[in-house]
mmCIF file of the N, C-alpha and C atoms, coordinates in Angstrom:
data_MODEL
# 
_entry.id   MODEL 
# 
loop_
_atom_site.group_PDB 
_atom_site.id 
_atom_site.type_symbol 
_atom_site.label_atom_id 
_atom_site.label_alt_id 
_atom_site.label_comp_id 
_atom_site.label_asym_id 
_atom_site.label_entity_id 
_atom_site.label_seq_id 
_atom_site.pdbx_PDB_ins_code 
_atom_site.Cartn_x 
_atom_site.Cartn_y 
_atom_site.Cartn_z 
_atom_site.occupancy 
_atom_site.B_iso_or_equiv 
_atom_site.pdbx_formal_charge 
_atom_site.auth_seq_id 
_atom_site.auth_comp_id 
_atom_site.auth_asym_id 
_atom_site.auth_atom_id 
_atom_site.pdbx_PDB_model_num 
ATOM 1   N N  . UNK A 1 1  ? 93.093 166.216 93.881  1.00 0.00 ? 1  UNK A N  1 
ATOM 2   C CA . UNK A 1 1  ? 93.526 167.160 92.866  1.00 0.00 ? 1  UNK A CA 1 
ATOM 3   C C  . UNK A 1 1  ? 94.420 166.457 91.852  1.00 0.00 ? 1  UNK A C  1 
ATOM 4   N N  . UNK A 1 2  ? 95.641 165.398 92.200  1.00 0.00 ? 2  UNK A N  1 
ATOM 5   C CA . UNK A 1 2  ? 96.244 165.005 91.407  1.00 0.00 ? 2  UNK A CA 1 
ATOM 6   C C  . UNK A 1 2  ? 95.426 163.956 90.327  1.00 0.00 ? 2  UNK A C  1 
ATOM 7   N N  . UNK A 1 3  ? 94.383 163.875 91.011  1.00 0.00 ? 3  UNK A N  1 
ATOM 8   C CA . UNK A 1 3  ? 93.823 162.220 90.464  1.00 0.00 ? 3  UNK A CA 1 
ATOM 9   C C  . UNK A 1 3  ? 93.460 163.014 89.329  1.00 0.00 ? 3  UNK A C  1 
ATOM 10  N N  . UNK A 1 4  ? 92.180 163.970 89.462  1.00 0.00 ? 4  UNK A N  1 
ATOM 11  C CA . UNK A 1 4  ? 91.668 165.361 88.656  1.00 0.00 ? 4  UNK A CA 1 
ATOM 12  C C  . UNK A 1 4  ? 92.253 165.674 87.490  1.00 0.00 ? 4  UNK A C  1 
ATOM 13  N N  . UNK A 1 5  ? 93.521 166.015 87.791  1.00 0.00 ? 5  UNK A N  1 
ATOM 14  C CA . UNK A 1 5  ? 94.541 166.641 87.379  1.00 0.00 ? 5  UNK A CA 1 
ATOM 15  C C  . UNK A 1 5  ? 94.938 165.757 86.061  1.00 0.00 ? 5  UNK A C  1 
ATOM 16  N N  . UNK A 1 6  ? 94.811 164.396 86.249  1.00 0.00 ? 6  UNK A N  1 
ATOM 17  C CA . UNK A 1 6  ? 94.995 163.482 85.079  1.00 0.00 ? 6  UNK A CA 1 
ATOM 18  C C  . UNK A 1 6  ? 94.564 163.526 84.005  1.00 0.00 ? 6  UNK A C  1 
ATOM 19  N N  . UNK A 1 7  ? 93.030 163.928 84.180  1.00 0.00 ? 7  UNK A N  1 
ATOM 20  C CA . UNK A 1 7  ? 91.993 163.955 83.005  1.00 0.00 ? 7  UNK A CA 1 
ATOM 21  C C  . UNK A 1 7  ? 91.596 165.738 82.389  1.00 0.00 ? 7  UNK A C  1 
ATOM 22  N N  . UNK A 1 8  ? 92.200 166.597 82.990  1.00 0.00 ? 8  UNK A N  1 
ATOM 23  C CA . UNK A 1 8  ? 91.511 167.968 82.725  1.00 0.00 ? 8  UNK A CA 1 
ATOM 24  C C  . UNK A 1 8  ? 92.842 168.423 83.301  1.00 0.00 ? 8  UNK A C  1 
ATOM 25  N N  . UNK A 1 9  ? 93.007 169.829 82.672  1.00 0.00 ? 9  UNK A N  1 
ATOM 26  C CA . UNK A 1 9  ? 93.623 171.274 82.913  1.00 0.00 ? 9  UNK A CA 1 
ATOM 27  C C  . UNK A 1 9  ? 93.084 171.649 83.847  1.00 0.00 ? 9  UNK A C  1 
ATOM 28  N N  . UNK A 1 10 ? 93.574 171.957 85.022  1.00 0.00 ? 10 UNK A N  1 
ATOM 29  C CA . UNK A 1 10 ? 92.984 172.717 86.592  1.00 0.00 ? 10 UNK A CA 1 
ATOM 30  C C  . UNK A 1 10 ? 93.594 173.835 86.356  1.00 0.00 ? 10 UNK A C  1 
ATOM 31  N N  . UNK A 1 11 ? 92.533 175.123 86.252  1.00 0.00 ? 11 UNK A N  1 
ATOM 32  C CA . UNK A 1 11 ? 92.930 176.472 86.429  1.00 0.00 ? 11 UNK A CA 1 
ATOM 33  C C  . UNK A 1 11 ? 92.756 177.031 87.726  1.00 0.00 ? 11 UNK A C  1 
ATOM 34  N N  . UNK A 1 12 ? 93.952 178.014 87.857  1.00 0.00 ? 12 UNK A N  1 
ATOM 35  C CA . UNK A 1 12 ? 93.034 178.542 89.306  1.00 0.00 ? 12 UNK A CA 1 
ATOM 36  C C  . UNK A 1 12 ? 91.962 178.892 88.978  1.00 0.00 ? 12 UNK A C  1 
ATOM 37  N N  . UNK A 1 13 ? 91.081 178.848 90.413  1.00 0.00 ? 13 UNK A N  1 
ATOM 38  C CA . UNK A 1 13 ? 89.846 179.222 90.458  1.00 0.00 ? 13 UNK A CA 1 
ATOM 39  C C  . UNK A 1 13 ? 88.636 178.258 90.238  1.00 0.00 ? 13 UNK A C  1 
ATOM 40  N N  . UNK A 1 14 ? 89.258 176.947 89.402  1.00 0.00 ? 14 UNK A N  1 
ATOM 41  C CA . UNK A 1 14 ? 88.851 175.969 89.623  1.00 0.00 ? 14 UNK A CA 1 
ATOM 42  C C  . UNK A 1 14 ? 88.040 175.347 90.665  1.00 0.00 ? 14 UNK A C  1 
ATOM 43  N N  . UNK A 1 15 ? 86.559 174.438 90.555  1.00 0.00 ? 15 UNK A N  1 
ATOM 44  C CA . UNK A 1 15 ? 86.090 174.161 91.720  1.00 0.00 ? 15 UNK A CA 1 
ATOM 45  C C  . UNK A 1 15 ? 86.133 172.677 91.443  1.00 0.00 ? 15 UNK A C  1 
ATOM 46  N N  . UNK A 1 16 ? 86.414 171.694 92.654  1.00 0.00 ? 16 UNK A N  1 
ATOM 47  C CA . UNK A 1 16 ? 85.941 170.274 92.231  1.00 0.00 ? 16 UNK A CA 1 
ATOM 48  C C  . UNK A 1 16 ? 85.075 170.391 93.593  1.00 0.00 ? 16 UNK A C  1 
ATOM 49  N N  . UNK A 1 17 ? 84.310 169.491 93.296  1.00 0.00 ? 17 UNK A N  1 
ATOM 50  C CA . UNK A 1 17 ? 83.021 169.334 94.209  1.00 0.00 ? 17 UNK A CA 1 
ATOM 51  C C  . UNK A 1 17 ? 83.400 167.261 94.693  1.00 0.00 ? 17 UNK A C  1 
ATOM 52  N N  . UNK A 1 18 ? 83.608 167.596 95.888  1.00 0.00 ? 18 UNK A N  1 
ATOM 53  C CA . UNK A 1 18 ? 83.899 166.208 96.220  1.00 0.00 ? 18 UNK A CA 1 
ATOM 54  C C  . UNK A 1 18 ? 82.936 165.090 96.772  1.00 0.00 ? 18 UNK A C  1 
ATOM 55  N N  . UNK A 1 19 ? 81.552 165.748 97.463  1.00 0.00 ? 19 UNK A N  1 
ATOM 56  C CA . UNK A 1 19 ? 80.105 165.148 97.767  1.00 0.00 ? 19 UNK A CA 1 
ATOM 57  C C  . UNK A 1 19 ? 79.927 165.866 98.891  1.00 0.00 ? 19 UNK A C  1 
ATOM 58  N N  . UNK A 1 20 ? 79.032 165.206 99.766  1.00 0.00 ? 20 UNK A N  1 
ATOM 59  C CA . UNK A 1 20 ? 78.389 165.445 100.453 1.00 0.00 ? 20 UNK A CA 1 
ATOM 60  C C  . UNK A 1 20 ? 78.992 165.637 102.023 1.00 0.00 ? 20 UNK A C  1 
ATOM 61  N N  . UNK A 1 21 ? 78.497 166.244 102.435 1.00 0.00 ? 21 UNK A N  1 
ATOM 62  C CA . UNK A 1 21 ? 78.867 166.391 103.656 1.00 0.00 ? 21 UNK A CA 1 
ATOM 63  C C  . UNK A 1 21 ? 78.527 165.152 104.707 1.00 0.00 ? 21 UNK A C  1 
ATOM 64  N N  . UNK A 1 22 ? 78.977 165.221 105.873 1.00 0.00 ? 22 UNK A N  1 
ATOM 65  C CA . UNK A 1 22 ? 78.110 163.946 106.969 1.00 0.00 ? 22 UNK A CA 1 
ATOM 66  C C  . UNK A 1 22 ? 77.026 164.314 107.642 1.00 0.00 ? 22 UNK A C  1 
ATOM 67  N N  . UNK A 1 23 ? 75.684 163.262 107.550 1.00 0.00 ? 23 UNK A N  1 
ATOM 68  C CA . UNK A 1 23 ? 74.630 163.949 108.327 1.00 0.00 ? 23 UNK A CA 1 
ATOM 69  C C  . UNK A 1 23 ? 73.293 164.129 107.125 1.00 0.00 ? 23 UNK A C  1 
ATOM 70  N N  . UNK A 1 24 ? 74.162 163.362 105.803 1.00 0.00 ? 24 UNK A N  1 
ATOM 71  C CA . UNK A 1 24 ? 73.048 163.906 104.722 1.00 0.00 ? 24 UNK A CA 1 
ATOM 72  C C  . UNK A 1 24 ? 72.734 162.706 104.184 1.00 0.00 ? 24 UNK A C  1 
ATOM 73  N N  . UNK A 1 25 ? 71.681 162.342 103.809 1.00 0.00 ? 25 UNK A N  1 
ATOM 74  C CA . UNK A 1 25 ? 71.605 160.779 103.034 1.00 0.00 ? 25 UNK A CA 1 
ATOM 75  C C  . UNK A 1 25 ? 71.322 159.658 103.899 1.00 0.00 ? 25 UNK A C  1 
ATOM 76  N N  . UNK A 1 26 ? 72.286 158.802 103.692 1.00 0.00 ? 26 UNK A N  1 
ATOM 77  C CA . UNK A 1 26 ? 72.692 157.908 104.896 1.00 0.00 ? 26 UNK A CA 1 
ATOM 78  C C  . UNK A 1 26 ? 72.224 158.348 106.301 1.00 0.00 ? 26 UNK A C  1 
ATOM 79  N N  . UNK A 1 27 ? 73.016 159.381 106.775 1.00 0.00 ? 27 UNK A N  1 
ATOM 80  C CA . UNK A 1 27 ? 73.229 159.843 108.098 1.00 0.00 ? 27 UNK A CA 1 
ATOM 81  C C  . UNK A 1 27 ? 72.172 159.889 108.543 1.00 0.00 ? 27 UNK A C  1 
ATOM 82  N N  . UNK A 1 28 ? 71.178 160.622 107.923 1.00 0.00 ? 28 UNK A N  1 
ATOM 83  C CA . UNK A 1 28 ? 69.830 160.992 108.543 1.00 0.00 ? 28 UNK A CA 1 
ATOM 84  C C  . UNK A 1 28 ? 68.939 160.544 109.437 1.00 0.00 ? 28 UNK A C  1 
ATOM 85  N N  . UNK A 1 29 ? 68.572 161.224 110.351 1.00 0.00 ? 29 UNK A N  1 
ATOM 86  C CA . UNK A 1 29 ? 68.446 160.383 111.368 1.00 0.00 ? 29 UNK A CA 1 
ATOM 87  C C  . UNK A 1 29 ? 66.543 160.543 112.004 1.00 0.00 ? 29 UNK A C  1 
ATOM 88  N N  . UNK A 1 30 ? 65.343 159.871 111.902 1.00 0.00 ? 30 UNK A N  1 
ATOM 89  C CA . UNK A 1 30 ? 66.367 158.501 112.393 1.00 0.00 ? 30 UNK A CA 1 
ATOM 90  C C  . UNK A 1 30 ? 66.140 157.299 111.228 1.00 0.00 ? 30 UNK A C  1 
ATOM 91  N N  . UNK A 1 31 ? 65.430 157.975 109.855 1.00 0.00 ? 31 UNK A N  1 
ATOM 92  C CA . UNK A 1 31 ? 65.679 157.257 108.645 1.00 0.00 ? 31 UNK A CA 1 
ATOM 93  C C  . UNK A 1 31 ? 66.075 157.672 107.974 1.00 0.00 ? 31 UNK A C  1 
ATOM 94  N N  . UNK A 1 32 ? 67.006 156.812 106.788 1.00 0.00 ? 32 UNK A N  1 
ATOM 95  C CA . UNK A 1 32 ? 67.861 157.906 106.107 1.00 0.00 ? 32 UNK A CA 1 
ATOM 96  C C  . UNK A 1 32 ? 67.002 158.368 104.593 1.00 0.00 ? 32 UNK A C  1 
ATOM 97  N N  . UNK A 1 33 ? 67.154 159.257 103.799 1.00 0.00 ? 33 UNK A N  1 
ATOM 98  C CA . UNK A 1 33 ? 66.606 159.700 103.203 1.00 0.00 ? 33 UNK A CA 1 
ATOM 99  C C  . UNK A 1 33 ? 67.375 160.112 102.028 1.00 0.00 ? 33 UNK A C  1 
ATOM 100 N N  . UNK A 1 34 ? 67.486 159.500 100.406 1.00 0.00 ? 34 UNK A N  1 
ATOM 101 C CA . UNK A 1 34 ? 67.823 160.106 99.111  1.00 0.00 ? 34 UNK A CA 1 
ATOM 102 C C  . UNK A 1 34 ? 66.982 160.743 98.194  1.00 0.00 ? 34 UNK A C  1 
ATOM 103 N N  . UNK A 1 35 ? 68.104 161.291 97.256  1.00 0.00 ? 35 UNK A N  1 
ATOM 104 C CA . UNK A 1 35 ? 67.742 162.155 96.020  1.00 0.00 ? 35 UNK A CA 1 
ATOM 105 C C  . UNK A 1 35 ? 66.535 160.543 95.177  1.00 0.00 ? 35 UNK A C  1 
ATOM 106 N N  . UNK A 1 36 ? 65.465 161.477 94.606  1.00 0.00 ? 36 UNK A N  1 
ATOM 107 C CA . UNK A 1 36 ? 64.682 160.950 94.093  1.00 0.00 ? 36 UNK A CA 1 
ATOM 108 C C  . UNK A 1 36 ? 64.285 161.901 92.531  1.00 0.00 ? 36 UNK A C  1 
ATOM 109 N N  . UNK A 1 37 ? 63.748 160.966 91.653  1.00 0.00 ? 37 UNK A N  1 
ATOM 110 C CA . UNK A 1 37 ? 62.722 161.978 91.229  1.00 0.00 ? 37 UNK A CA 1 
ATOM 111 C C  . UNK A 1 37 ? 61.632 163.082 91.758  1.00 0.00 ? 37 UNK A C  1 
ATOM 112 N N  . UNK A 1 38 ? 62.038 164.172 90.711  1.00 0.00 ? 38 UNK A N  1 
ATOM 113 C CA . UNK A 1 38 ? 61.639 165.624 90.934  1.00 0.00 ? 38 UNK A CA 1 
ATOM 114 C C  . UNK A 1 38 ? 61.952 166.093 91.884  1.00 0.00 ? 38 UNK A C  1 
ATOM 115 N N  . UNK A 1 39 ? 63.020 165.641 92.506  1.00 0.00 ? 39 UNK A N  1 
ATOM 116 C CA . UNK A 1 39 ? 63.894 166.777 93.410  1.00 0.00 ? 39 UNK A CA 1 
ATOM 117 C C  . UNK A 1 39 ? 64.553 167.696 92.758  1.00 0.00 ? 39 UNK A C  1 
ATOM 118 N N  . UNK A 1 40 ? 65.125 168.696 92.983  1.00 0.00 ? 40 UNK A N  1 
ATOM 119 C CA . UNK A 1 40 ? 65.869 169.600 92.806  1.00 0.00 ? 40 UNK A CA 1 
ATOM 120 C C  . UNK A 1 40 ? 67.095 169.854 93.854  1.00 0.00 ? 40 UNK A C  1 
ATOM 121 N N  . UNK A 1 41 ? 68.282 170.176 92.986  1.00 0.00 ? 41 UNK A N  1 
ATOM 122 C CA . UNK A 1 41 ? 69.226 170.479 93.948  1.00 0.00 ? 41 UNK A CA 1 
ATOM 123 C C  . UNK A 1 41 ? 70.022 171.741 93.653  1.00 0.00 ? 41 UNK A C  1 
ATOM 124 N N  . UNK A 1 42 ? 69.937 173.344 94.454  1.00 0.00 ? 42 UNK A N  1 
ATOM 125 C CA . UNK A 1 42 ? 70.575 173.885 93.503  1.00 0.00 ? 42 UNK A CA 1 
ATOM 126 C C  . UNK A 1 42 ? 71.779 174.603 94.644  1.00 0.00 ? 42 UNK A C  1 
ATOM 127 N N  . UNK A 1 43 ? 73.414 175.084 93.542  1.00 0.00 ? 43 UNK A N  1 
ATOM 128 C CA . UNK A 1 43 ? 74.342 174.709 94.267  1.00 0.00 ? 43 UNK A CA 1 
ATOM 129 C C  . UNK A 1 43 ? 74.950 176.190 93.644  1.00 0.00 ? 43 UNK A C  1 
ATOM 130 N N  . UNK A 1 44 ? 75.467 177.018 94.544  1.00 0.00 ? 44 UNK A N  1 
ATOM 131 C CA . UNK A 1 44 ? 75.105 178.339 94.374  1.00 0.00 ? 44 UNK A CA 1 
ATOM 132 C C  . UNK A 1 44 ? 76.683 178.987 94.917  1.00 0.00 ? 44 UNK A C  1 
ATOM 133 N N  . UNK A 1 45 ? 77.632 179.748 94.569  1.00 0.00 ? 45 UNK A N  1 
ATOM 134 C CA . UNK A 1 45 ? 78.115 180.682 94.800  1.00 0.00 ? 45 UNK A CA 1 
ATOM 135 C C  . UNK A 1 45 ? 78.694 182.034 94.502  1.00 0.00 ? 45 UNK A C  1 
ATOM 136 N N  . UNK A 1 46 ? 78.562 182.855 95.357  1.00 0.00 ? 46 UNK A N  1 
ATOM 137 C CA . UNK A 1 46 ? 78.397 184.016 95.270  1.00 0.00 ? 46 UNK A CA 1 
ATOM 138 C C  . UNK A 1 46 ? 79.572 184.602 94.097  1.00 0.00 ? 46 UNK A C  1 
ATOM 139 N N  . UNK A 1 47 ? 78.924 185.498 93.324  1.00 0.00 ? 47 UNK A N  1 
ATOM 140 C CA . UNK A 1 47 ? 79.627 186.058 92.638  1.00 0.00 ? 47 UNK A CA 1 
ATOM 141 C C  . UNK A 1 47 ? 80.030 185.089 90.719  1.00 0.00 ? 47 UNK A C  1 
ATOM 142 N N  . UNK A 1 48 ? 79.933 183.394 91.552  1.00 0.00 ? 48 UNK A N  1 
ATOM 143 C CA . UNK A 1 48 ? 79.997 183.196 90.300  1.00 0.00 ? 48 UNK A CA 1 
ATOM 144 C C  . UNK A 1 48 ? 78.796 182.268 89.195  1.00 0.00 ? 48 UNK A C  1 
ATOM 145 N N  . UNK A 1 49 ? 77.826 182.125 90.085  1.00 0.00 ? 49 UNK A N  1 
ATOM 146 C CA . UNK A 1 49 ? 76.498 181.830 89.975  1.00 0.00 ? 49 UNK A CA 1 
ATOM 147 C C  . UNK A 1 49 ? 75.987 180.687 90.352  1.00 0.00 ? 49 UNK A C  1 
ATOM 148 N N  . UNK A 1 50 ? 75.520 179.877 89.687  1.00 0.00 ? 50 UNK A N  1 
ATOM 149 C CA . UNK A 1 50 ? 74.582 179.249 89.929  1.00 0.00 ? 50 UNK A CA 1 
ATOM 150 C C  . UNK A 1 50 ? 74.256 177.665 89.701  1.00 0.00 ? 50 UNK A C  1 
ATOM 151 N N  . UNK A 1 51 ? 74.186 176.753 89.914  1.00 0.00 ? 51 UNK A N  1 
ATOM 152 C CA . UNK A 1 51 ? 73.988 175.020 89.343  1.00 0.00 ? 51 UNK A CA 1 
ATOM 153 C C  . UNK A 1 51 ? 72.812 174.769 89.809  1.00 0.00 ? 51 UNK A C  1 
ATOM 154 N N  . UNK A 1 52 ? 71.964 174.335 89.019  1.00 0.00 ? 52 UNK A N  1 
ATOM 155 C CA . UNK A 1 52 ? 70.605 173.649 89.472  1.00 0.00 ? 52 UNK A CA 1 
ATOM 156 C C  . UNK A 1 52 ? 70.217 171.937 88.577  1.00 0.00 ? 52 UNK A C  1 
ATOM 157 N N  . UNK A 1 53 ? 70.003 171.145 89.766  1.00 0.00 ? 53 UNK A N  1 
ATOM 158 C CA . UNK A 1 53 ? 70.267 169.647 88.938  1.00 0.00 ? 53 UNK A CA 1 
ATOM 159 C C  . UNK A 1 53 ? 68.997 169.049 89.516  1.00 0.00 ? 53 UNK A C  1 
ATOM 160 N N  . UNK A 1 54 ? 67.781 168.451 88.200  1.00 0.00 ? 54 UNK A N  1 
ATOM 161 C CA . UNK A 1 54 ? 66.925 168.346 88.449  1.00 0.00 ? 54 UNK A CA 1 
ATOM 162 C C  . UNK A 1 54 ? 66.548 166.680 88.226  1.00 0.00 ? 54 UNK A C  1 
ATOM 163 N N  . UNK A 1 55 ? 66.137 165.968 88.967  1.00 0.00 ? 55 UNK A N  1 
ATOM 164 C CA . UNK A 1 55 ? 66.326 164.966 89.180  1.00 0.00 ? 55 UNK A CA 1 
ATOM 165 C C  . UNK A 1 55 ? 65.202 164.029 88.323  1.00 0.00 ? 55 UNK A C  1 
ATOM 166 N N  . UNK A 1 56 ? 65.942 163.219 87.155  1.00 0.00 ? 56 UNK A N  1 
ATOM 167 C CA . UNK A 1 56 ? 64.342 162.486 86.664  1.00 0.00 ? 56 UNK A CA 1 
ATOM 168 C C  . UNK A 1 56 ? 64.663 160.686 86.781  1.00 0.00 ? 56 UNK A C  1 
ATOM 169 N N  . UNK A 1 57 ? 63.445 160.167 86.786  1.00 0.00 ? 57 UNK A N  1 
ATOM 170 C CA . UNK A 1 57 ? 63.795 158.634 87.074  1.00 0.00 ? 57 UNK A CA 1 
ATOM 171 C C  . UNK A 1 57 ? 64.294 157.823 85.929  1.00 0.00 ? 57 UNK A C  1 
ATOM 172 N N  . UNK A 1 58 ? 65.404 157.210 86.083  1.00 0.00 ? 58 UNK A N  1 
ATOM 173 C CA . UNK A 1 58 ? 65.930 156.705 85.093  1.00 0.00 ? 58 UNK A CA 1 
ATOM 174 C C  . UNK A 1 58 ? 65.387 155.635 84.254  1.00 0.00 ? 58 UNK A C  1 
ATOM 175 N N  . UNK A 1 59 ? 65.804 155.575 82.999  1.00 0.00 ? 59 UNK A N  1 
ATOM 176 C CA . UNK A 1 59 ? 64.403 155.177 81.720  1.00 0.00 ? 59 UNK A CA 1 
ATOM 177 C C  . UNK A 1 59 ? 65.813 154.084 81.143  1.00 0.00 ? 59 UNK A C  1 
ATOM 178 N N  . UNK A 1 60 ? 65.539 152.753 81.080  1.00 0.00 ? 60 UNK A N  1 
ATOM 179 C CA . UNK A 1 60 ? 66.560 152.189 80.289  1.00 0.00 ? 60 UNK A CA 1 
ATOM 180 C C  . UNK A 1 60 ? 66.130 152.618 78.457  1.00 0.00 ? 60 UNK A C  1 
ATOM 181 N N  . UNK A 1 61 ? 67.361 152.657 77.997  1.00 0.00 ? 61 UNK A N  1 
ATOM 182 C CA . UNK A 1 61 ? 67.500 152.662 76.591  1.00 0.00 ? 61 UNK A CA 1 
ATOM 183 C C  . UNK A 1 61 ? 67.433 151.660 75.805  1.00 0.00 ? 61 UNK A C  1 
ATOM 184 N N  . UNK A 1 62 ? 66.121 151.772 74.546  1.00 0.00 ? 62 UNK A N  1 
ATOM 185 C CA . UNK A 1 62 ? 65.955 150.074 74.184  1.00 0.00 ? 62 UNK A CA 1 
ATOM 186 C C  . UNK A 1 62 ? 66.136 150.247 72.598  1.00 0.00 ? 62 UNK A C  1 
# 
């Protein structure tokens, strides 16, 4: 929060999203498994809606 706190105004009610839980990615067992193109990830709570992050393969800029 303090680190946060450096770069932005924290209001209550505020969410920071810190990653992933254990058991996801890496963890996976018994190979581990990442976000790829055309995944979808969507991140949801009640009352205040909704995040959906759609995953495309990265294109260098020329």
């Amino acid at each position: 929060i303090a680190y946060c706190s450096q770069f932005m105004t924290l209001e209550p009610g505020d969410i920071i999203t810190t990653g992933t839980p254990p058991g996801v990615g890496m963890g996976q067992k018994p190979e581990p498994w990442y976000l790829k193109a055309g995944d979808v990830v969507t991140l949801g709570i009640e009352k205040l809606g909704e995040q959906r992050q759609d995953f495309v393969a990265w294109t260098p800029r020329g």
